[in-house]
KOLFI-819082 format. One line per 5 residues: number of its first residue (from 1); their letters; for each residue y, x, z of N, C-alpha, C. Coordinates in steps of 0.05 Angstrom, whole numbers, m for minus. Example, Ala and Ser with C-alpha at 12.3 -4.5 7.8 and 13.67 -1.06 7.14 Angstrom:
REM residues 2
1> as> m114:264:156:m90:246:156:m66:264:156; m45:257:142:m21:273:143:1:258:157
REM end
This chain:
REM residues 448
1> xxxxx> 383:699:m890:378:695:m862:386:667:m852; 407:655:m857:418:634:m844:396:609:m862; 384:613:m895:372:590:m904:342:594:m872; 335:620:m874:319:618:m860:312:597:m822; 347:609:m813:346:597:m784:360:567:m785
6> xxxxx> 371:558:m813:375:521:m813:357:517:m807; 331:514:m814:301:505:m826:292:502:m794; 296:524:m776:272:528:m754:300:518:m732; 323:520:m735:333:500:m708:331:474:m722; 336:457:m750:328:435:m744:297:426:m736
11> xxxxx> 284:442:m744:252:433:m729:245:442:m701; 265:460:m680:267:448:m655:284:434:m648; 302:430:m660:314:397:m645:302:380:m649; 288:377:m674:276:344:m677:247:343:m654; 239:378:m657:216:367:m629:219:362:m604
16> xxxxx> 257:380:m591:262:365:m575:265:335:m565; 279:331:m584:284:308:m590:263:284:m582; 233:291:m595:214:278:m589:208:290:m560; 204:311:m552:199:309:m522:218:289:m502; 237:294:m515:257:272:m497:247:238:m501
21> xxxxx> 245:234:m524:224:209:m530:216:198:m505; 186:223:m509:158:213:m493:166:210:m466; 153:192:m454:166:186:m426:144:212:m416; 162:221:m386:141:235:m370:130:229:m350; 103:221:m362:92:210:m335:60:229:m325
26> xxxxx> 48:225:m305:35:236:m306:8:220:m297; m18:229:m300:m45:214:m288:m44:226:m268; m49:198:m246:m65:193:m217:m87:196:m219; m104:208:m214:m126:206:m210:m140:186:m185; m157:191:m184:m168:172:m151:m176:191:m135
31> xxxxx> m187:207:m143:m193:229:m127:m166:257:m112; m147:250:m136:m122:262:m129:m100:238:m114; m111:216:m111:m91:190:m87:m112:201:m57; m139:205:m63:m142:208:m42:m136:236:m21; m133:253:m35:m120:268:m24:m94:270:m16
36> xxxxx> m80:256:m32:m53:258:m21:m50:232:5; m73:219:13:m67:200:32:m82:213:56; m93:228:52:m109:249:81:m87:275:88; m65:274:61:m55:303:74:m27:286:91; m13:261:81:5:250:77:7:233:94
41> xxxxx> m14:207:102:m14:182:110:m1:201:140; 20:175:150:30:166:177:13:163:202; m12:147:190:m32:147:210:m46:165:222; m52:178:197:m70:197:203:m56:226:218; m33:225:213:m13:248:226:m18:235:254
46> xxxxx> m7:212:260:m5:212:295:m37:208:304; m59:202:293:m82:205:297:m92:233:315; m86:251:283:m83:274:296:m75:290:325; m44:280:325:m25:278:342:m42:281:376; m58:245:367:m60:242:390:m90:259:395
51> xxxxx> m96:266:379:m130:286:389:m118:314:398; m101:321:398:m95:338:404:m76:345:430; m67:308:435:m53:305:465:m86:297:482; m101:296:465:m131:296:496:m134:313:494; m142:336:470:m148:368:485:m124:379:511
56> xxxxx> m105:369:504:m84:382:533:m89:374:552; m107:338:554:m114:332:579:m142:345:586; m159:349:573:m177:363:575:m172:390:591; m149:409:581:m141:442:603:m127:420:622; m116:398:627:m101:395:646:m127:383:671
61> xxxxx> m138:367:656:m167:367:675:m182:393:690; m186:415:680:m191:433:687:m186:447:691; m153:459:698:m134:464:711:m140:471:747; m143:452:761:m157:450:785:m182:463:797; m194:474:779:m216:479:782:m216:510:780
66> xxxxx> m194:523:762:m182:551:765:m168:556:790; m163:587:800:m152:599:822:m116:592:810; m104:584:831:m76:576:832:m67:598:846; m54:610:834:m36:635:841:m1:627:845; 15:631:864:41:625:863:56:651:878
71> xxxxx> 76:669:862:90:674:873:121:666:883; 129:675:906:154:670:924:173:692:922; 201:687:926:221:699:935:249:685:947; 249:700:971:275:680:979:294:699:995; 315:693:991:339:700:1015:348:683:1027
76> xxxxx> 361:689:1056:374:663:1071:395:686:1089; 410:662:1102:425:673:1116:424:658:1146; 431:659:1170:423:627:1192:445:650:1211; 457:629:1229:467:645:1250:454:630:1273; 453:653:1291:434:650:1315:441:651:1331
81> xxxxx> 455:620:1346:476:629:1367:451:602:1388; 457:615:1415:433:597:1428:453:595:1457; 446:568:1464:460:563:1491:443:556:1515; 445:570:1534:434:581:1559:434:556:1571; 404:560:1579:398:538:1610:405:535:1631
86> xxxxx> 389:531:1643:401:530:1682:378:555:1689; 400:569:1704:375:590:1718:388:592:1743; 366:600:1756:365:609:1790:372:622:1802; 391:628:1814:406:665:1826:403:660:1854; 386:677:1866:392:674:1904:411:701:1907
91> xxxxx> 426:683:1935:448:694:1938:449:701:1971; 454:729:1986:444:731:2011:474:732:2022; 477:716:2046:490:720:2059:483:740:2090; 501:745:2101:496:744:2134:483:725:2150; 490:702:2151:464:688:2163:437:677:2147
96> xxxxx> 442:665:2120:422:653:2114:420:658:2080; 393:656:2067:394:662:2038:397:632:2024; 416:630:2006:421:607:1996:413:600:1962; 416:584:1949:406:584:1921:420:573:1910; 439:580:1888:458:568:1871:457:561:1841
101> xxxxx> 465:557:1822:455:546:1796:478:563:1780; 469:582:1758:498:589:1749:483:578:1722; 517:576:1701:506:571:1665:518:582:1662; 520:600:1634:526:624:1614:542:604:1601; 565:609:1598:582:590:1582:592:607:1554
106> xxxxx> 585:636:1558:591:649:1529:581:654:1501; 600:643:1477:585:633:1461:586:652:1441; 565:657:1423:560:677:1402:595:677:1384; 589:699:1373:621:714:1360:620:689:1331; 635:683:1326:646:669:1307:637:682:1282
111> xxxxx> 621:669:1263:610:665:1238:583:689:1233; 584:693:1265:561:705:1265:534:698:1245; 518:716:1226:497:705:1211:480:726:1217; 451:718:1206:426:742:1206:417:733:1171; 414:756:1159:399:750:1137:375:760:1146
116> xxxxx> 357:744:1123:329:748:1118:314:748:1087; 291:774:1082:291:769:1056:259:769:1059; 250:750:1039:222:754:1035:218:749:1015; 186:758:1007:176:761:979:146:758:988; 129:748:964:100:742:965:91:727:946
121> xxxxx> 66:729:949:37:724:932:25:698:948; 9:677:945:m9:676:950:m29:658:927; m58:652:940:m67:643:923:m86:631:933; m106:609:914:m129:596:926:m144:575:909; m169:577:910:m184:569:894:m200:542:905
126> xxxxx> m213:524:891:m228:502:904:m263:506:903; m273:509:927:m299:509:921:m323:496:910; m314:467:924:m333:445:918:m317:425:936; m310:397:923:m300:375:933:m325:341:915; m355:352:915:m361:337:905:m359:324:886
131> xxxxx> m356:333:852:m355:323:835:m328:309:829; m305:316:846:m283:294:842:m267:308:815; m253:332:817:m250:343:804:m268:349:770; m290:361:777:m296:369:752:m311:337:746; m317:318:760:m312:283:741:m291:282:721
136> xxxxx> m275:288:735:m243:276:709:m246:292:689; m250:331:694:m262:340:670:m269:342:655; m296:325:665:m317:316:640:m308:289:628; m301:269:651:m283:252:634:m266:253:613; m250:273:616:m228:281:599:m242:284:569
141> xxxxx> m259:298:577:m275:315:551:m292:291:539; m295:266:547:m303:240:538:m287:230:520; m262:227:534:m237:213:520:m244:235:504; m234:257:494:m226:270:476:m247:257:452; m276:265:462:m285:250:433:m279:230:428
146> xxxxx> m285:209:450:m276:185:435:m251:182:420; m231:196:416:m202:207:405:m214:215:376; m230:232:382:m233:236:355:m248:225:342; m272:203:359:m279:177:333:m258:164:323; m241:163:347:m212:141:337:m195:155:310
151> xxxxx> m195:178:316:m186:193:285:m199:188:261; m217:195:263:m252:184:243:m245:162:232; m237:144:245:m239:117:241:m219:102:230; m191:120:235:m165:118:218:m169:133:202; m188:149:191:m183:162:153:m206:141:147
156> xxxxx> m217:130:156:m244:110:147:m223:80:129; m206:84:148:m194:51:143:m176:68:121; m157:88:130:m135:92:101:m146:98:80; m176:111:77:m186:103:53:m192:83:44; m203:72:54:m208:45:43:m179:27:42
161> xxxxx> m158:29:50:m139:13:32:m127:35:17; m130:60:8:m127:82:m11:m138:65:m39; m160:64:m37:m190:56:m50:m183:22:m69; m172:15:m43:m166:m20:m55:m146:m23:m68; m125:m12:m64:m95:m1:m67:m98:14:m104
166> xxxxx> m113:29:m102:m124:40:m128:m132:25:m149; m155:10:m138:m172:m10:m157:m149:m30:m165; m127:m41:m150:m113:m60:m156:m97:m54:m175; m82:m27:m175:m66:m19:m185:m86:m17:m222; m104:0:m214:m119:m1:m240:m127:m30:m250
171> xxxxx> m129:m50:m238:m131:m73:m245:m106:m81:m266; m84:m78:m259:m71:m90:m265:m67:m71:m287; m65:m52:m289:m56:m38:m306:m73:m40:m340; m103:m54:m334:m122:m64:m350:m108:m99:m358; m99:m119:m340:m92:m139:m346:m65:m133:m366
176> xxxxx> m43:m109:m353:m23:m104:m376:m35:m101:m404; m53:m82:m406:m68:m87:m434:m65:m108:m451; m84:m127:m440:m94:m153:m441:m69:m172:m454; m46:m167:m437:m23:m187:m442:m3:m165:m467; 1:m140:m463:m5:m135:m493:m18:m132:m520
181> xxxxx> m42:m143:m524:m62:m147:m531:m54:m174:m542; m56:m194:m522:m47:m228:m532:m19:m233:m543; m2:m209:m539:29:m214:m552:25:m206:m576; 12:m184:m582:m2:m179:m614:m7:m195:m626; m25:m217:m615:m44:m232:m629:m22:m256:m641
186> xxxxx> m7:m260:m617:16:m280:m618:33:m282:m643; 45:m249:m640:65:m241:m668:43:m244:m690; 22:m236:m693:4:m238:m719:4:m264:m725; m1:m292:m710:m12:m318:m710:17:m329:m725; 37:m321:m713:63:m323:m720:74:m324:m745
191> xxxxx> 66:m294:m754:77:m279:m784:54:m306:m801; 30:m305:m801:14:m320:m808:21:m345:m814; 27:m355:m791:28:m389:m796:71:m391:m811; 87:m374:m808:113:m381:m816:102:m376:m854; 84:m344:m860:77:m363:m884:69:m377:m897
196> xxxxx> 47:m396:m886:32:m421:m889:50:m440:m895; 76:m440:m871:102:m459:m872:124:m450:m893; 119:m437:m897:142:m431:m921:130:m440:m950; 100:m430:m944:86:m442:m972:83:m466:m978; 83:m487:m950:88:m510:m950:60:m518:m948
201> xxxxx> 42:m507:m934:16:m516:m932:7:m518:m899; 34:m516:m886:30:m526:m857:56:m535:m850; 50:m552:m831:80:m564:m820:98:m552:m808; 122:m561:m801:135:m539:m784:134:m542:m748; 121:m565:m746:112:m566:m716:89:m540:m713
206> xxxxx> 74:m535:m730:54:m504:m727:69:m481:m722; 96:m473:m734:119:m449:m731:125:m455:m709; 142:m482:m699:153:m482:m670:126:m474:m652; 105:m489:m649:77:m485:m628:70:m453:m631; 76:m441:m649:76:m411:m647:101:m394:m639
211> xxxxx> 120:m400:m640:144:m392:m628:135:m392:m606; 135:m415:m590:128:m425:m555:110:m410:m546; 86:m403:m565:63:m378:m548:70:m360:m549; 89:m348:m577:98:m323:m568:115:m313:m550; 132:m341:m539:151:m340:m515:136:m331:m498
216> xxxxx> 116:m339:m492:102:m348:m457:79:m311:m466; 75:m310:m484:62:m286:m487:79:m260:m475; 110:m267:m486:122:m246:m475:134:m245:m445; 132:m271:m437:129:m275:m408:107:m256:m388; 96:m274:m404:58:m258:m394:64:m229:m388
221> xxxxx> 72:m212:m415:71:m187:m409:92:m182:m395; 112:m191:m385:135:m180:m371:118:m180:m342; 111:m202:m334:105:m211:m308:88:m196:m297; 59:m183:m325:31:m157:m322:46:m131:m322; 74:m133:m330:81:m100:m332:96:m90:m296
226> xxxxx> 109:m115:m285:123:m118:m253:90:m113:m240; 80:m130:m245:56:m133:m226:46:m108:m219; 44:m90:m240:32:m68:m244:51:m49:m236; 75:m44:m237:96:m39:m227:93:m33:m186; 94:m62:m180:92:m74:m158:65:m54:m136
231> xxxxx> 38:m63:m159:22:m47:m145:14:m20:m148; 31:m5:m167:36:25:m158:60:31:m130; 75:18:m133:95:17:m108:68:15:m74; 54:m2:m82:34:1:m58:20:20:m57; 7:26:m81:m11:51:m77:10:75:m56
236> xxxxx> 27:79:m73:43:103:m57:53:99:m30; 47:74:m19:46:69:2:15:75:19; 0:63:0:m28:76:21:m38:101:16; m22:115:3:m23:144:m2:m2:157:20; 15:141:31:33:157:48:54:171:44
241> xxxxx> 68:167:13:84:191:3:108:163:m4; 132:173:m15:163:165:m19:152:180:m44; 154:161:m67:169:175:m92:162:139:m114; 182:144:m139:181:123:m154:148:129:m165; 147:104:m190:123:83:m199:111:101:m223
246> xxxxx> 138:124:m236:139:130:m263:108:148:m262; 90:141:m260:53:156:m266:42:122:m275; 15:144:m289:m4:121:m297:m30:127:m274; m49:100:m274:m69:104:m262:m94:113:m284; m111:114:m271:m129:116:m290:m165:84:m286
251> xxxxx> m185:95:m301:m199:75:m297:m223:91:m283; m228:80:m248:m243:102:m239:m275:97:m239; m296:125:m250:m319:113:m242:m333:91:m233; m348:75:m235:m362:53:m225:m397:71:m211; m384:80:m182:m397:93:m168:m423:72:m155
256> xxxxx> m444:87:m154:m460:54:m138:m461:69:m114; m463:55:m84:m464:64:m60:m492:60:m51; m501:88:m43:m529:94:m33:m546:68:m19; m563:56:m25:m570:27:1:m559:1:m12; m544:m5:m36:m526:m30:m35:m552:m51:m42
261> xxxxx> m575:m42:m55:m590:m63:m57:m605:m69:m41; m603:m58:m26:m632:m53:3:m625:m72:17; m645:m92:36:m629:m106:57:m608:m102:77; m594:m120:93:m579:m120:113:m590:m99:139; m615:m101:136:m637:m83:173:m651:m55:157
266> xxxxx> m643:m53:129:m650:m36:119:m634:m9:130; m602:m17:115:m582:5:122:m561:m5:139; m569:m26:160:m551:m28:184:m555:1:207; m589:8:217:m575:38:221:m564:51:219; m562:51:193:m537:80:179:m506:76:186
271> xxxxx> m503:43:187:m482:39:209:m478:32:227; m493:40:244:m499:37:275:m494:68:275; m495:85:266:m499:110:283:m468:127:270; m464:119:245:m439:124:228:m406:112:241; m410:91:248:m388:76:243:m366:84:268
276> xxxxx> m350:97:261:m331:107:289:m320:88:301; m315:67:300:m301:52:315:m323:37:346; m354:46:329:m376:40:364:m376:68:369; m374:86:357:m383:107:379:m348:115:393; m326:111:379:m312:105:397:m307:94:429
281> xxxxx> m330:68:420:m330:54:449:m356:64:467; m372:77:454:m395:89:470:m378:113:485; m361:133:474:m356:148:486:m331:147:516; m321:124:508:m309:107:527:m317:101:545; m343:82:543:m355:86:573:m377:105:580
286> xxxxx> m374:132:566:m383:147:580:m357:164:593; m333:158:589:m315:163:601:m318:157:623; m315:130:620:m307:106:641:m323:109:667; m353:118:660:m376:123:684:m373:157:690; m365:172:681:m355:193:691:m327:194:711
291> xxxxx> m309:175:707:m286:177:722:m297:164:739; m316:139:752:m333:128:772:m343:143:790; m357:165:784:m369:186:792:m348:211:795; m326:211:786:m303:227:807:m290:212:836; m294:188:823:m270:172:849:m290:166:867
296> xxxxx> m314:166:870:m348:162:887:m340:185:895; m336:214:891:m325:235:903:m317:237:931; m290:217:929:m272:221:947:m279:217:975; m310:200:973:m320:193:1003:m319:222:1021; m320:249:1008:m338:272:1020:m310:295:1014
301> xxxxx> m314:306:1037:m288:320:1041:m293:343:1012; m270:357:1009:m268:380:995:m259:405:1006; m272:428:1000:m275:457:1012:m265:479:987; m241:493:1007:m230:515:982:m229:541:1006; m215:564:986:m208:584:1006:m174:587:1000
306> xxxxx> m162:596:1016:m134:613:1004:m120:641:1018; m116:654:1004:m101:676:1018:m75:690:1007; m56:696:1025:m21:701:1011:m19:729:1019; m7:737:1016:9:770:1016:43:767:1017; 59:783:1037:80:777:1039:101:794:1040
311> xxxxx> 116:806:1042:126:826:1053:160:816:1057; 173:820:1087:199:797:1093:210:815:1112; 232:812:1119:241:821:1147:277:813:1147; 291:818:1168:315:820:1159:334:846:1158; 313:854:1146:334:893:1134:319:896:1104
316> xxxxx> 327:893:1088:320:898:1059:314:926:1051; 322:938:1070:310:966:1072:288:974:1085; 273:953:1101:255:964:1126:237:933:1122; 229:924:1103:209:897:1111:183:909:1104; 170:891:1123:144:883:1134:134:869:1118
321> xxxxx> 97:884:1116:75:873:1096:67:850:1116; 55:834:1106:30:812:1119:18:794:1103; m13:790:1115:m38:777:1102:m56:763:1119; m54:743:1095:m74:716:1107:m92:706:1100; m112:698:1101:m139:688:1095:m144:674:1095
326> xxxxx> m163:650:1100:m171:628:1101:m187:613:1082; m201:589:1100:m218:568:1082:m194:545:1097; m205:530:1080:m189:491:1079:m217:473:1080; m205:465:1094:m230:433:1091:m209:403:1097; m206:390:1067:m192:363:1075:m214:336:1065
331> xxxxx> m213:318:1084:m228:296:1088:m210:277:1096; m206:261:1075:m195:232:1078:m209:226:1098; m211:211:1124:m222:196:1140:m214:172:1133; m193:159:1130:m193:133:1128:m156:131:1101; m169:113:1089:m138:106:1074:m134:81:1063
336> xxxxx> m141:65:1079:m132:43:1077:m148:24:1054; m180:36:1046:m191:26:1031:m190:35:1000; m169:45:998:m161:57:969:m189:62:955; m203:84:974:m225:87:948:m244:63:944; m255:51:956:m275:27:944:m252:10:931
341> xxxxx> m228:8:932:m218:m12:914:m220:1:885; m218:34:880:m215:43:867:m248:44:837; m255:48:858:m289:42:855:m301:16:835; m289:m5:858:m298:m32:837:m277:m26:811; m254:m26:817:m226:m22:791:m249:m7:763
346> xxxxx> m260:8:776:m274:27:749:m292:19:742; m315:10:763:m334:m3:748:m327:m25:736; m306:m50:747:m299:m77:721:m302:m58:692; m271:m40:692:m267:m25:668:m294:m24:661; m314:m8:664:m336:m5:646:m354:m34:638
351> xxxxx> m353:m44:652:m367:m75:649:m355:m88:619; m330:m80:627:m303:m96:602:m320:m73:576; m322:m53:581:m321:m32:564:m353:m36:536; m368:m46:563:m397:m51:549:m395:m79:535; m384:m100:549:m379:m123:535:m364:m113:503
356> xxxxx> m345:m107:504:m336:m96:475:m350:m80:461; m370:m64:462:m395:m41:452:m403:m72:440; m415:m86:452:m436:m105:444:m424:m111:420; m398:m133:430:m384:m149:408:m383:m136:382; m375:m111:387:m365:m97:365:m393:m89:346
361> xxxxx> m414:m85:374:m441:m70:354:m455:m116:335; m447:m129:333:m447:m147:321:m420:m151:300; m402:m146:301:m391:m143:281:m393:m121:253; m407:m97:267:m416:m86:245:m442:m94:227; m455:m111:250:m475:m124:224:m467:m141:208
366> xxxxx> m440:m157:224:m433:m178:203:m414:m164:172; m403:m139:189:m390:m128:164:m401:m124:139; m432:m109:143:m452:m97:133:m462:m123:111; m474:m141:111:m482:m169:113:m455:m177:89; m437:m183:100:m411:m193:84:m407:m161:62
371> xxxxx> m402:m143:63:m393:m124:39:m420:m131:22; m454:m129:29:m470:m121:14:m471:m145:1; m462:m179:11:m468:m200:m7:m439:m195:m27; m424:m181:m18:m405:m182:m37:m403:m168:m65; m421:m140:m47:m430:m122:m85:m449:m135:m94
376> xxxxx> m463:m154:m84:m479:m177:m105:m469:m191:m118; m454:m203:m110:m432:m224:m117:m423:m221:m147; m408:m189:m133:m392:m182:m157:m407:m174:m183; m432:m159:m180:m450:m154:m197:m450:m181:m213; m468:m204:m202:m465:m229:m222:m441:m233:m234
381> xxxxx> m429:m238:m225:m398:m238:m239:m397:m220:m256; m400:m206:m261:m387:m184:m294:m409:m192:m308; m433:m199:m299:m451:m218:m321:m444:m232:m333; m422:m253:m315:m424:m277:m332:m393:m272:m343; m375:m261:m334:m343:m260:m348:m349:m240:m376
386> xxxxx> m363:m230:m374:m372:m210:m399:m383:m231:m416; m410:m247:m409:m406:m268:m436:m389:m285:m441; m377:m296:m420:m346:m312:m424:m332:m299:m448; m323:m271:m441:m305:m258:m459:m315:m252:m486; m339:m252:m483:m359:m245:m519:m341:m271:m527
391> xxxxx> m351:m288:m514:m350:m317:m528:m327:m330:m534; m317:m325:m519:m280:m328:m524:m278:m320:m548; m279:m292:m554:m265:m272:m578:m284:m282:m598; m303:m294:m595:m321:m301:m621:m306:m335:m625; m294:m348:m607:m284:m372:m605:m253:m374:m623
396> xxxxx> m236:m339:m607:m218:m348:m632:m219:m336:m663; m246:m310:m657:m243:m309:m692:m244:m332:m705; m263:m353:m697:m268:m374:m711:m252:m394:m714; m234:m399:m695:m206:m415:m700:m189:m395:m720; m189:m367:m723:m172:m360:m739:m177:m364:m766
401> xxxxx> m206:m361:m771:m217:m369:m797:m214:m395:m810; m214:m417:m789:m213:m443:m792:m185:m462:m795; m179:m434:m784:m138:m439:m782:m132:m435:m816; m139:m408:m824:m139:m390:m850:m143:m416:m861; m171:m426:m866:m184:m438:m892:m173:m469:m887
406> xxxxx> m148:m477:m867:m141:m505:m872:m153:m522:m857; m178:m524:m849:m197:m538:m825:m181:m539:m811; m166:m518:m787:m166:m510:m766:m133:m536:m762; m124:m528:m727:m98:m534:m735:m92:m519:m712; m63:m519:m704:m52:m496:m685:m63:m497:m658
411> xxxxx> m66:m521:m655:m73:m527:m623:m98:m516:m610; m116:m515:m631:m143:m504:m630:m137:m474:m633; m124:m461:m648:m119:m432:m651:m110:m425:m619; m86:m439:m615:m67:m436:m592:m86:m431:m570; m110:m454:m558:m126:m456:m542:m151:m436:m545
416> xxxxx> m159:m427:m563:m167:m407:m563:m163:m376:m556; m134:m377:m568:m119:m348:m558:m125:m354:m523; m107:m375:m518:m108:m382:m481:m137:m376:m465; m159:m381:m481:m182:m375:m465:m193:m343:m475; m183:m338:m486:m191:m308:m492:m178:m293:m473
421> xxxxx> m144:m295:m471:m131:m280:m444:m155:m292:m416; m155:m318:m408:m161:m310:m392:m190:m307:m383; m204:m303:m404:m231:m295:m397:m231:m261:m407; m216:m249:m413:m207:m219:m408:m203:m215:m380; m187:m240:m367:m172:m229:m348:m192:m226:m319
426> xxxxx> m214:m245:m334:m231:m258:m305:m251:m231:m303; m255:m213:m324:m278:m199:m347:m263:m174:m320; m240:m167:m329:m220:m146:m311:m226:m150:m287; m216:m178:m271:m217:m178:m242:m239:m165:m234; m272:m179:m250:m287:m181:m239:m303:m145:m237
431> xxxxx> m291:m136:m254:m296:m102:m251:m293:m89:m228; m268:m98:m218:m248:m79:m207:m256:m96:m176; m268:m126:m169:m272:m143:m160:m301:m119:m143; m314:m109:m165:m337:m90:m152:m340:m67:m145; m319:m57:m149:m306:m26:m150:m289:m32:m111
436> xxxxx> m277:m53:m106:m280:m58:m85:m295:m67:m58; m310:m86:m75:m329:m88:m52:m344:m69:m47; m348:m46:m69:m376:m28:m55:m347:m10:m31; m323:m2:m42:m310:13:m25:m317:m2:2; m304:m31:9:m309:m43:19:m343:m42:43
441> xxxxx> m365:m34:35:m387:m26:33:m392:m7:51; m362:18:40:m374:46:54:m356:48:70; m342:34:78:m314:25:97:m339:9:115; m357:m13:114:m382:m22:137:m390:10:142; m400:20:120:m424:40:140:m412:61:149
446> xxx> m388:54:151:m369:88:170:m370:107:154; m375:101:125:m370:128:102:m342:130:98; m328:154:97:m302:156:83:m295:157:55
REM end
């Protein structure tokens, strides 16, 4: 028994062992950053936040427009002490009737009080005050959308630096490659040329000039491993979450965006009618001309009804019902101008409001215009860094061969490794260079 259980605990310790090894890390996905920056992001919480402080103005707008019910209750106490006038007393004598003045000089009993108790209802509704009221209403219910283009328009943008934040990070994480890749090549060039020098068929200025690249090689990769470091630290910032770097990214799809070849007037409608940040401002001034049309209101009186229910007296044993009825009619006649000042005040606002519609409906062409020359851009570009990089790596096999067979000498090897990193590196940017601009792209046309 015991030859049996040596055998199987040393072969789980040693696999513990290796689990402890392997680092634990885990894959990011892109599709799993973007979720965690819609459940997560800061922005998008008070975005929220605030679409949900306009629905309150929205019942608070329409509030007024419901029957207002209030009940009462009160006790009191009052003492009722009252001091007598001048009154008249005729007074008859034997000869003649005369008229004298008497005053009551006696004063109510000391701490004399009367209580009183009442209780009641009443209530009252508004009939019509000309649009003043249910204006702000509908106003209200303006803002609210426009609240929620403004929401729209904050997951538009945190994706898109989700998106950029991603590509970078995956960028770099491809350039780490790269600079481990060239430290390889470095130690190989190395082992190589120290035996050439030992055989005595190269100098020892070739060993030192290979030392020095393998220095700066291992530079390289320290500097691609921070970098990469660095821009996972951001990702988890435009993801919205607190936690360390320890995950890998991955390399995401090279998605093409619906329209990227089509002209500028081709798929500028699609962002004209998409892009939340104009219908933001459209719904603004349809705010803006609805609160115009409440405060235009105020010229014309407003008409309600109200009626209370009461029941009071001062014996808590013995009180009395009573009921009241009524209509209201109130009409500002004059206030000092308030409403026409109020009037122009709203129309500037909307004036201001359309001027910015405009500006803004020209910046989305320019956005549109700038992303789509940019997924052109980038397209050429991996054309040409892709033959760069063929040509490089065909540049230093051939210094290596030429190095090998004695032709060659280090400096040419050396310079060759140097243009291979960085025509890898330009080969990388320029990938990841297009993986942005189309995000970039759907960030113009109001896509999330």
């Amino acid at each position: 028994m015991k030859r049996l259980l040596l055998p199987l605990l040393l072969c789980c310790a040693s696999a513990g062992r290796a689990r402890a090894a392997e680092p634990d890390q885990r894959v990011l996905t892109l599709d799993e950053a973007l979720r965690l920056a819609r459940a997560n992001h800061p922005q998008l919480h008070a975005s929220r936040a605030q679409t949900e402080a306009s629905q309150a103005k929205v019942a608070e707008a329409k509030a007024p427009l419901l029957p207002q019910v209030i009940g009462t209750a009160s006790y009191q106490r009052s003492r009722s002490n009252v001091a007598s006038g001048p009154t008249s007393a005729s007074t008859q004598t034997s000869t003649s009737t005369t008229t004298s003045t008497a005053i009551s000089t006696q004063p109510a009993p000391s701490g004399f009080s009367v209580p009183y108790y009442r209780a009641g209802i009443s209530a009252s509704e508004l009939i019509y005050d000309f649009g003043q009221t249910t204006g702000k209403w509908n106003a209200a219910k303006a803002t609210l959308q426009s609240q929620e283009e403004n929401e729209r328009n904050s997951s538009v943008q945190v994706v898109f630096n989700l998106r950029s934040a991603y590509f970078t990070a995956a960028a770099a994480r491809a350039l780490l490659k790269v600079a481990e890749e060239t430290l390889g090549n470095q130690e190989a060039h190395l082992r190589q040329i120290q035996g050439f020098v030992e055989a005595g068929t190269r100098p020892e200025i070739d060993l030192a000039q290979a030392r020095t690249d393998r220095a700066n090689a291992k530079v390289q990769l320290i500097n691609a491993q921070v970098a990469y470091d660095t821009d996972k630290a951001l990702l988890n910032q435009a993801m919205g979450v607190e936690r360390g770097t320890e995950f890998e990214v991955t390399d995401p799809p090279a998605e093409m965006v619906p329209g990227e070849d089509d002209s500028t007037d081709a798929i500028l409608p699609t962002a004209l009618k998409a892009r939340p940040d104009l219908m933001l401002l459209a719904r603004q001034i349809e705010a803006q001309e609805l609160t115009t049309r409440s405060i235009k209101g105020s010229y014309a009186p407003s008409l309600g009804v109200n009626a209370s229910l009461s029941d009071g007296g001062p014996d808590f044993g013995n009180l009395v019902w009573n009921w009241t009825a009524g209509l209201f009619l109130n009409w500002q006649i004059f206030g000092g101008g308030i409403t026409d000042a109020q009037v122009r005040e709203a129309r500037a606002n909307t004036a201001v409001l359309r001027a910015q519609y405009d500006l803004q409906r020209q910046q989305v062409r320019a956005d549109v215009e700038q992303a789509r020359l940019g997924v052109r851009a980038a397209k050429a570009a991996i054309e040409a860094t892709h033959e760069a990089a063929v040509n490089a790596r065909v540049r230093l096999n051939l210094a290596e061969g030429r190095y090998q067979a004695g032709v060659g000498n280090v400096i040419e090897l050396g310079d060759s490794q140097v243009a291979l990193t960085a025509a890898s590196a330009q080969e990388i940017q320029a990938v990841f260079n297009l993986a942005t601009a189309r995000a970039r792209l759907l960030q113009a046309l109001g896509q999330p």
